[in-house]
C-alpha positions in Angstrom: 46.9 46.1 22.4 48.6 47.8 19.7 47.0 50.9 18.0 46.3 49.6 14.2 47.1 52.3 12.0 43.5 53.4 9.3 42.9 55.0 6.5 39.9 57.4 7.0 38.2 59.6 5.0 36.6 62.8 6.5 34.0 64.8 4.9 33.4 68.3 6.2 32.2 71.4 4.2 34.1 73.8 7.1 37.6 74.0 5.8 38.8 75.1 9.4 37.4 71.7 11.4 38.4 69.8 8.1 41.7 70.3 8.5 42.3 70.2 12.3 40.2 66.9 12.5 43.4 65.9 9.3 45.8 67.0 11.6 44.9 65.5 15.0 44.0 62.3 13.1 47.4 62.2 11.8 49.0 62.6 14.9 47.4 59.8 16.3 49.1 57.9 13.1 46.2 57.3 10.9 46.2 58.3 7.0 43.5 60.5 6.5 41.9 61.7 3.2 39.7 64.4 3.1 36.6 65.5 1.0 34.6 68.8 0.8 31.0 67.5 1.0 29.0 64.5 0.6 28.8 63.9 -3.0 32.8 64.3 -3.1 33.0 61.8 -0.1 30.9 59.3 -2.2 33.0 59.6 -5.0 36.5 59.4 -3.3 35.4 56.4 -1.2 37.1 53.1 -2.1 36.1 50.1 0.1 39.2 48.3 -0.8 41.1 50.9 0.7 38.9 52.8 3.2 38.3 51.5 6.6 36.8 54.2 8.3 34.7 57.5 7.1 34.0 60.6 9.2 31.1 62.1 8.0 29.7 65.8 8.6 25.4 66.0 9.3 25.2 69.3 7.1 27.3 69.2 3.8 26.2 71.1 0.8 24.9 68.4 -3.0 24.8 65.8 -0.6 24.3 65.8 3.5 25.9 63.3 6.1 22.7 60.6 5.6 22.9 60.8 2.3 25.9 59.6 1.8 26.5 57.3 4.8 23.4 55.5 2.7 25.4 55.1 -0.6 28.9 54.7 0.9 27.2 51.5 2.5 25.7 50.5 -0.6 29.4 50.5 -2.2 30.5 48.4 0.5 28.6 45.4 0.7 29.1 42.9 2.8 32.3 44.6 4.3 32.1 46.5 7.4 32.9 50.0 6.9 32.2 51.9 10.2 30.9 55.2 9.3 31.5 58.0 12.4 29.4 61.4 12.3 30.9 64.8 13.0 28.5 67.3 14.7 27.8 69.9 16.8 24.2 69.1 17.4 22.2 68.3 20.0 18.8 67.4 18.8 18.1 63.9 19.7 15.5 63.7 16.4 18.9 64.0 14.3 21.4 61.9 16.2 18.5 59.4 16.2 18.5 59.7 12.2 22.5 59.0 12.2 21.6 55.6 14.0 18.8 54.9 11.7 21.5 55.4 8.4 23.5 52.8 9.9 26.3 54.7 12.5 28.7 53.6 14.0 29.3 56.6 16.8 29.4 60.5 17.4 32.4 62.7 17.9 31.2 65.9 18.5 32.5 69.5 17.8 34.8 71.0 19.3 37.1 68.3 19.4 38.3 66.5 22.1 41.6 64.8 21.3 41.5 62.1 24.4 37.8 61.2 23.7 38.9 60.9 19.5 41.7 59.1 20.8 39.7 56.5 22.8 36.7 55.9 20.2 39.3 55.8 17.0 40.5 52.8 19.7 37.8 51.4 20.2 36.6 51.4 16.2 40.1 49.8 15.2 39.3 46.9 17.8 36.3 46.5 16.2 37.7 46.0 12.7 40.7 43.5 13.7 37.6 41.7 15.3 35.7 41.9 12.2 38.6 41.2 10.1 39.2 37.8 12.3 35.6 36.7 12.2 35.8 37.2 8.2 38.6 34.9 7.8 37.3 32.6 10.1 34.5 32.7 7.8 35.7 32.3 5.0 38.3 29.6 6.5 34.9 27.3 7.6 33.3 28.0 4.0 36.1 26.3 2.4 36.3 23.7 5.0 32.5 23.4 4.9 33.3 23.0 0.9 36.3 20.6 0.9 33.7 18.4 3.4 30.5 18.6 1.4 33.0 17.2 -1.9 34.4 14.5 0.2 30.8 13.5 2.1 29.9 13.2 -2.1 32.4 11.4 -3.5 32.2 9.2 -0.5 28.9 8.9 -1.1 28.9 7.9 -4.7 31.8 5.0 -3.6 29.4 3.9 -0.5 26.5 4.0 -3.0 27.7 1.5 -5.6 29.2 -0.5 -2.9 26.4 -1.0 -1.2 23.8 -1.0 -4.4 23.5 -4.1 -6.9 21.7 -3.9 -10.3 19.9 -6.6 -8.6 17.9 -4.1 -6.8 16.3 -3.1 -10.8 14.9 -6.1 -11.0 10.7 -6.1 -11.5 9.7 -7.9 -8.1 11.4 -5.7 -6.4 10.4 -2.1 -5.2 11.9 0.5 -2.5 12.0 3.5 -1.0 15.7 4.6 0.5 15.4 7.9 1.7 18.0 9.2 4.3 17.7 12.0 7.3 21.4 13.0 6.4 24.1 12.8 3.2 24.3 9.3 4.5 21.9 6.8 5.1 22.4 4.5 7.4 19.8 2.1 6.5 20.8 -0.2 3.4 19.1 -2.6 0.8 21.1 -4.7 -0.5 19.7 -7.4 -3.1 21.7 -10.2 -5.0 21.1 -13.2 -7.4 22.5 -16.7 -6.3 24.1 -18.8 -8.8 21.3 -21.3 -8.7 18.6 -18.5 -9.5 16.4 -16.6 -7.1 18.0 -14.1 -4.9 19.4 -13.0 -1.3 17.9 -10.0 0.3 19.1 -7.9 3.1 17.2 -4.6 4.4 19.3 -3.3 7.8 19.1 -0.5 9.9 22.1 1.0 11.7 22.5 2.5 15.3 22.4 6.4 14.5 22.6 8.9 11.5 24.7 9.7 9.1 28.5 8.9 8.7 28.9 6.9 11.5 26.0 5.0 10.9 26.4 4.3 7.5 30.5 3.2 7.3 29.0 -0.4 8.9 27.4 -1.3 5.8 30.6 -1.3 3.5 31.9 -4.6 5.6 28.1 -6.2 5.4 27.7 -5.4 1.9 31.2 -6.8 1.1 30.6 -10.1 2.8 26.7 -10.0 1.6 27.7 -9.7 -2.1 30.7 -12.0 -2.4 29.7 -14.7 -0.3 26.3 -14.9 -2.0 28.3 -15.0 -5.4 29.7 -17.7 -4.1 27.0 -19.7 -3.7 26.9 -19.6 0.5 23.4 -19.9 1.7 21.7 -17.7 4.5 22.7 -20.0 6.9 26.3 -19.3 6.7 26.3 -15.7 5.8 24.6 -14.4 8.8 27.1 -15.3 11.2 30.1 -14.6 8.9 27.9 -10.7 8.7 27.3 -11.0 12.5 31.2 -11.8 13.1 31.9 -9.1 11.2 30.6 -6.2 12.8 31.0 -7.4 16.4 34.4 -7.4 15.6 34.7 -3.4 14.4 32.0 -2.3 15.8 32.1 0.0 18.8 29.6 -1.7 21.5 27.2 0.9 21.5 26.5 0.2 17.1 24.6 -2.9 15.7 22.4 -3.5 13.1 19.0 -4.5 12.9 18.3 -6.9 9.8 16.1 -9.3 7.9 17.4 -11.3 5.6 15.2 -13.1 3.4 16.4 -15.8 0.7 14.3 -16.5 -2.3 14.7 -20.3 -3.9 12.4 -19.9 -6.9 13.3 -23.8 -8.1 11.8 -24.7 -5.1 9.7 -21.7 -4.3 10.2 -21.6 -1.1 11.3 -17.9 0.9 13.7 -18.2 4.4 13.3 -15.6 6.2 15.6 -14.1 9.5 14.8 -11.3 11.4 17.0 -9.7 14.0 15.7 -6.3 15.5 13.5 -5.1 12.6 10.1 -4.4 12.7 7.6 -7.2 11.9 7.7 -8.4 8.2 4.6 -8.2 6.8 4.1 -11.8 4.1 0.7 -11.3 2.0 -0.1 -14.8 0.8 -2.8 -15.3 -2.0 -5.4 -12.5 -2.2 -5.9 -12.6 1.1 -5.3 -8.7 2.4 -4.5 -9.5 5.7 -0.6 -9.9 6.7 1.1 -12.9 8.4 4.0 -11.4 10.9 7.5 -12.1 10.7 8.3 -10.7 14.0 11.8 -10.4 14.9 13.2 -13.8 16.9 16.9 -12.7 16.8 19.2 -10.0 18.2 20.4 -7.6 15.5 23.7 -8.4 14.3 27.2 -7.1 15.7 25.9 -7.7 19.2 26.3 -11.3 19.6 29.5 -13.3 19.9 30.3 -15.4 17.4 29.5 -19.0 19.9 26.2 -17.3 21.2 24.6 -16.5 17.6 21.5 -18.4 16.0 20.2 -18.1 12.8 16.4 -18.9 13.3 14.7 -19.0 10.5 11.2 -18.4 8.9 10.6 -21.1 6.0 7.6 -20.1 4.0 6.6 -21.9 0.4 5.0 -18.8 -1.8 2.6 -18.7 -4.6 2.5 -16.4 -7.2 0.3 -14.2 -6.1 2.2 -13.4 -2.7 4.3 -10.2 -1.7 6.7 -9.3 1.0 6.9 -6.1 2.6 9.4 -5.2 5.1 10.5 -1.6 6.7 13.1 -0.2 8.9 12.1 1.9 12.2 12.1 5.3 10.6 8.9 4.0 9.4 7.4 2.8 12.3 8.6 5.4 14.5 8.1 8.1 11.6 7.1 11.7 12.8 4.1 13.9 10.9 4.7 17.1 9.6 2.7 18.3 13.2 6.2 16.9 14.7 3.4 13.5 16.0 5.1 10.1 16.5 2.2 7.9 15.0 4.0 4.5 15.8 1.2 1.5 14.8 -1.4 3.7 14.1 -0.8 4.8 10.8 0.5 1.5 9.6 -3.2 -0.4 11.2 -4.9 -0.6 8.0 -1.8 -2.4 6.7 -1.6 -4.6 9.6 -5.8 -5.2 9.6 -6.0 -6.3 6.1 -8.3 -3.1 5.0 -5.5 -2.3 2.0 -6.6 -3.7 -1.2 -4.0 -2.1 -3.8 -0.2 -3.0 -3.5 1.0 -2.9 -0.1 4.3 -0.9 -0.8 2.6 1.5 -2.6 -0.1 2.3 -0.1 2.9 2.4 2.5 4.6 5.0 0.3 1.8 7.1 -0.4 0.5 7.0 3.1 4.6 8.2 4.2 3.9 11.1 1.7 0.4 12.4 2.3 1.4 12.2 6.1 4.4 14.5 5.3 6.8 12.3 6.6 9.1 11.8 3.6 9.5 15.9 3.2 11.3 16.2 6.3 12.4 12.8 7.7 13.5 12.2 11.4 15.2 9.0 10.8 16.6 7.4 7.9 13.3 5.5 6.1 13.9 2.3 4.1 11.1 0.3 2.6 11.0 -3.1 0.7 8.7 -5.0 -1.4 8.9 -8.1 -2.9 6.2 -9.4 -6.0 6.9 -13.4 -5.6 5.5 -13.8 -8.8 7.9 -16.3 -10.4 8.2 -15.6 -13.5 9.3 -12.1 -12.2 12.6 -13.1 -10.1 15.4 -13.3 -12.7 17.2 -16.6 -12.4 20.0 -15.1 -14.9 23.4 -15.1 -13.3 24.4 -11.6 -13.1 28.0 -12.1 -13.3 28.0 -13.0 -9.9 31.2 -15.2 -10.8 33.7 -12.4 -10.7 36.1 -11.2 -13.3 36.2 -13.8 -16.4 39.4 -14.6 -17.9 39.6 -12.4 -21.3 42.2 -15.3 -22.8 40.4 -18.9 -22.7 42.8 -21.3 -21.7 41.5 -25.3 -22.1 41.7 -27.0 -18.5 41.6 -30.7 -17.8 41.7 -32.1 -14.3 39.4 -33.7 -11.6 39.3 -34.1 -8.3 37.2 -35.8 -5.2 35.3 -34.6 -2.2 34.3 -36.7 0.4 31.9 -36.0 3.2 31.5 -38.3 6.5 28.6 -37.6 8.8 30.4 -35.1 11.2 31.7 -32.7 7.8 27.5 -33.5 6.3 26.1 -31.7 9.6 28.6 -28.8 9.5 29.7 -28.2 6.0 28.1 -27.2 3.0 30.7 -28.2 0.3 28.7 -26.4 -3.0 30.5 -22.7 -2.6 33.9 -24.7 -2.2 33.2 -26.7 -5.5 31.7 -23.9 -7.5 34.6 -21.7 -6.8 37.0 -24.3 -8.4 35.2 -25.1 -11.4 34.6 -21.2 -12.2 38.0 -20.2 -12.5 37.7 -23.0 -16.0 37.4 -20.0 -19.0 34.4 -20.8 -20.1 32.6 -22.7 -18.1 32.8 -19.8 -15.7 29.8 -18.0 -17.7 27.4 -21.2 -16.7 28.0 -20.4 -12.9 24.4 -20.7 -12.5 23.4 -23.7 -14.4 26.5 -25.1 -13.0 25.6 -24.4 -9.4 21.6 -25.5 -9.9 23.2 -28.9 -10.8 25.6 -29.5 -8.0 23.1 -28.0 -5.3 20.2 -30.8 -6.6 22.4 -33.5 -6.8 23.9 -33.0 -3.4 20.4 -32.3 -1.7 19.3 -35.4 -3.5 21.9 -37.4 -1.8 21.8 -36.1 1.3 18.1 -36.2 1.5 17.2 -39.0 -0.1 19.9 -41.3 0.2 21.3 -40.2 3.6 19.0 -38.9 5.6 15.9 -41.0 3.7 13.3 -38.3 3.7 10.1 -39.0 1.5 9.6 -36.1 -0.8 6.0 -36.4 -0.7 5.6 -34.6 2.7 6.5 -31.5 0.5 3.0 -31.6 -1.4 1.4 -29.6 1.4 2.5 -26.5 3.0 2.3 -28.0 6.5 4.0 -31.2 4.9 6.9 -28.6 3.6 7.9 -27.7 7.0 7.6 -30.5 8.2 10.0 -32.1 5.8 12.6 -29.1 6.6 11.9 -30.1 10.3 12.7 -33.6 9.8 15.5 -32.7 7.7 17.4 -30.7 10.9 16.4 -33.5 12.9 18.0 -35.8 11.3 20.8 -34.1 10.3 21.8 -33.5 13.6 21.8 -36.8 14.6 23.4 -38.3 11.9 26.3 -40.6 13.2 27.3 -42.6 10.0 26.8 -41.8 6.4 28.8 -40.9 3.8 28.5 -38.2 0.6 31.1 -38.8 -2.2 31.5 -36.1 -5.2 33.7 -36.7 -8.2 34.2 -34.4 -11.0 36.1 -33.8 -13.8 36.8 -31.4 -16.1 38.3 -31.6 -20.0 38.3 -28.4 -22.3 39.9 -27.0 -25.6 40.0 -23.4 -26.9 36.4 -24.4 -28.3 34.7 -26.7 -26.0 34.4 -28.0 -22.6 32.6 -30.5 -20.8 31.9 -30.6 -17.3 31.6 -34.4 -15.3 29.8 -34.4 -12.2 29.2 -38.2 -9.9 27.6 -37.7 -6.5 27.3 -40.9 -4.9 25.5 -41.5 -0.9 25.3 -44.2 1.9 21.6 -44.9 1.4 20.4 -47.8 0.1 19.5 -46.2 -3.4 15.7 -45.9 -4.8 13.6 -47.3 -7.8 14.8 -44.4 -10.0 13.2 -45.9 -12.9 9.7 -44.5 -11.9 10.9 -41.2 -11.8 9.9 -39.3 -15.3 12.6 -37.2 -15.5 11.8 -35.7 -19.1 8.4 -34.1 -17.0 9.2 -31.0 -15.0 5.5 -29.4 -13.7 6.8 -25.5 -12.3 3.8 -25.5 -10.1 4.8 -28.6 -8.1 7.2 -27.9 -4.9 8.2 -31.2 -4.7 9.9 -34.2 -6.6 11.5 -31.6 -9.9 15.3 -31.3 -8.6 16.5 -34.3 -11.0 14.2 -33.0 -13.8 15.1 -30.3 -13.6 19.1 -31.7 -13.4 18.0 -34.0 -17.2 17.1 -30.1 -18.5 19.9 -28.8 -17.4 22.5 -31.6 -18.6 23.7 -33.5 -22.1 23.7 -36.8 -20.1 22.6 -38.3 -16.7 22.7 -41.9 -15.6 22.1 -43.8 -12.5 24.1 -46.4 -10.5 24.1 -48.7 -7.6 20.6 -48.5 -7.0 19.9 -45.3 -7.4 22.5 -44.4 -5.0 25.0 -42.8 -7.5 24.4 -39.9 -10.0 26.2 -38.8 -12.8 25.6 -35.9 -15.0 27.7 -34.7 -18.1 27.5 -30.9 -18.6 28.8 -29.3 -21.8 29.5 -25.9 -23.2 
């Protein structure tokens, strides 16, 4: 190794050994500054320039420990190896040297070779320390240029993945990550015929990697929702998705649960999560949705199901669902409590709100102070008149210019495209890019969706609406509708519309016409639309929503005029 070359100061009240310590020190190459006692070395030192101080025990104003003890308060945090110069023996005062913070002896009378060797041995020392400091200080602004890139990435995965939707007052959570990132996510958005999509997933591992899987979900979640797709086709886009970029060892665990407040109904799919827990009327004590599916990214795209939970609600009943860092969630005595903490949920003994028992219970246990997994918790007030049905501007960017549009078009559905196809997100993206009309997204899709299911339903598939009046009767009719559905061989769905505008107005003209052999529409008061009914208030709520509606054929066609 090459000798480095020091600047030391040397502090020695004997002129004589002052200057032959100078002289031998200069030999060996060094620069050497000297001082005449203590209180002269404490005023020449310079830690910018200094690397190295020889220091005499017995100095007159100020000894060898009393200034090694300020010389080391001028340096800091650098390292400034302080030698002392003696010829004594008695362990009591080396001992003291070592206690002010020492580095080494080099006792009197010199040795050259042995002055030689430790001045060696000191400068390693120093390029070591001098490394390790700019490794440090290297990391620190590594460590800094990370911590401002985990934020700002942060702050774009956050409004990715967050909606306004999640302010709205039936919903409440708790999002509370081990790491920057949190690889659990809530996502929450309105449909364009009111109500709203939920999704509450859970992602193999922690932090980064965990989290960069729910910029693809949320990005499908969102748009395709805006669109007006239903679970049913969501899902296995999500699940597509993920097993596609994924590494095989990541998934997702999910529930996905679809509010329809027109008809008040709640589909719920669960894939990997822990049971949901569905509080119906004032009765304390949860139904389970336990999970029937594999989480999502796991599955090819051929071998994934979407079985669903159909529920009709009240309003009175609440939802609350969790992730695993809940269930799983250690105490602050480091105690995995699995079910036990959660029993009184699961027993029916909590009275108050659900979520905010489960959130104060996560507190008081300590868990939320210092998580061990990312912690995610949602709940869901069904109260109707709490689930916003406004569209919030789920329709993408509006044109600023309003141009008028006039065209038409017609859609026609055999039995084969009525099984597999659901043709209102394909209509309802066409007839929002008219300026204008793009703002009643909502109304626009309510209509389309009630007239189509009324078609297909009732005309097609001839289901009697009446089963819906019970809640057994409601999944029954749902059953029947699959049923049928699936067997369907012949059967036709034909939708016209057209569309005439100025720079002022517009108006929207929608005729849905079926197979079936039509239906004594005249009974049908359609001026009467009861909120607390579940069945029979689609085309009432269609005469609300439109300037004009007439029936054809029986019953079998529908037209609607829409204005705006």
């Amino acid at each position: 190794m090459k000798e480095q070359r020091l600047k030391i100061l040397v502090a020695d009240d004997n002129p004589s050994d002052r200057l032959l310590l100078e002289t031998m020190l200069s030999q060996f190459g060094h620069i050497v500054e000297t001082a005449m006692d203590g209180q002269d070395a404490v005023d020449k030192f310079d830690p910018e320039t200094v690397q190295l101080v020889c220091l005499d025990i017995k100095m007159p104003r100020k000894d060898g420990w009393e200034a090694a003890l300020e010389i080391q308060k001028i340096a800091g945090n650098r390292l400034v190896p302080i030698v002392f110069l003696s010829g004594l023996s008695d362990p009591v005062a080396l001992q003291k040297c070592l206690e002010v913070g020492a580095t080494d002896f080099i006792s009197k009378p010199y040795n050259p070779t042995l002055v030689s060797a430790k001045l060696n041995a000191i400068a390693r020392l120093l390029v070591l320390q001098r490394t390790l400091s700019e490794q440090r200080d290297e990391l620190s602004l590594l460590n800094q240029q990370m911590v401002h890139d985990q934020e700002v990435a942060k702050i774009v995965y956050e409004r990715i993945t967050h909606s306004n939707c999640l302010n709205d007052p039936a919903l409440k959570t708790l999002h509370q990550g081990s790491h920057t990132f949190n690889g659990d996510v809530i996502l929450a958005a309105y449909k364009p015929n009111g109500g709203m999509h939920l999704l509450l997933g859970d992602f193999t591992g922690h932090g980064l990697s965990a989290a960069i899987g729910a910029l693809p979900l949320a990005d499908i979640f969102f748009e395709w929702t805006a669109k007006g797709f239903v679970m049913r086709q969501i899902l296995p886009e999500i699940n597509k998705r993920l097993q596609a970029i994924l590494p095989p060892n990541m998934f997702c665990a999910a529930a996905f649960i679809d509010i329809n407040v027109v008809n008040r109904t709640v589909e719920v799919w669960n894939g990997g999560l822990p049971s949901l827990l569905y509080f119906s009327g004032q009765d304390s004590t949860p139904r389970l949705i336990k999970s029937e599916s594999l989480p999502l990214g796991i599955l090819e795209e051929r071998e994934f199901e979407t079985n669903v939970e159909l529920l009709s609600y009240g309003p009175t009943d609440r939802f609350v669902a969790f992730t695993d860092g809940v269930y799983e969630a250690k105490t602050a005595d480091n105690k995995i409590r699995y079910n036990q903490a959660l029993d009184p949920l699961y027993q029916g003994e909590v009275l108050s709100d659900p979520f905010d028992w489960l959130t104060t219970m996560l507190d008081e246990q300590g868990i939320l102070n210092d998580p061990h997994d990312d912690i995610s918790v949602l709940g869901i007030d069904l109260s109707i008149d709490m689930i916003s049905q406004q569209n919030a501007d789920l329709s993408g960017a509006t044109l600023e210019n309003s141009y008028p549009a006039n065209f038409s078009f017609k859609y026609e559905l055999q039995a084969e495209s009525l099984k597999n196809t659901d043709p209102l997100p394909y209509l309802l993206q066409i007839l929002t890019t008219v300026s204008g009309l793009d703002k009643h997204s909502s109304e626009v899709f309510m209509i389309l969706s009630e007239m189509y299911s009324n078609a297909l339903e009732h005309g097609v598939l001839q289901l009697d609406s009446d089963l819906k009046k019970t809640v057994e009767g409601f999944s029954q009719y749902y059953q029947q509708r699959d049923q049928k559905l699936q067997a369907l061989e012949h059967g036709t769905v034909n939708i016209a519309a057209q569309v005439t505008s100025d720079e002022q107005h517009g108006s929207l003209t929608v005729s849905v016409t079926d197979s079936g052999k039509g239906f004594d529409f005249e009974r049908i008061n359609l001026s009467e639309l009861d909120h607390e009914k579940p069945y029979n208030r689609g085309l009432s709520l269609v005469n609300q929503l439109c300037d004009e509606m007439s029936f054809a054929k029986a019953g079998a066609e529908l037209k609607v005029v829409f204005r705006w």
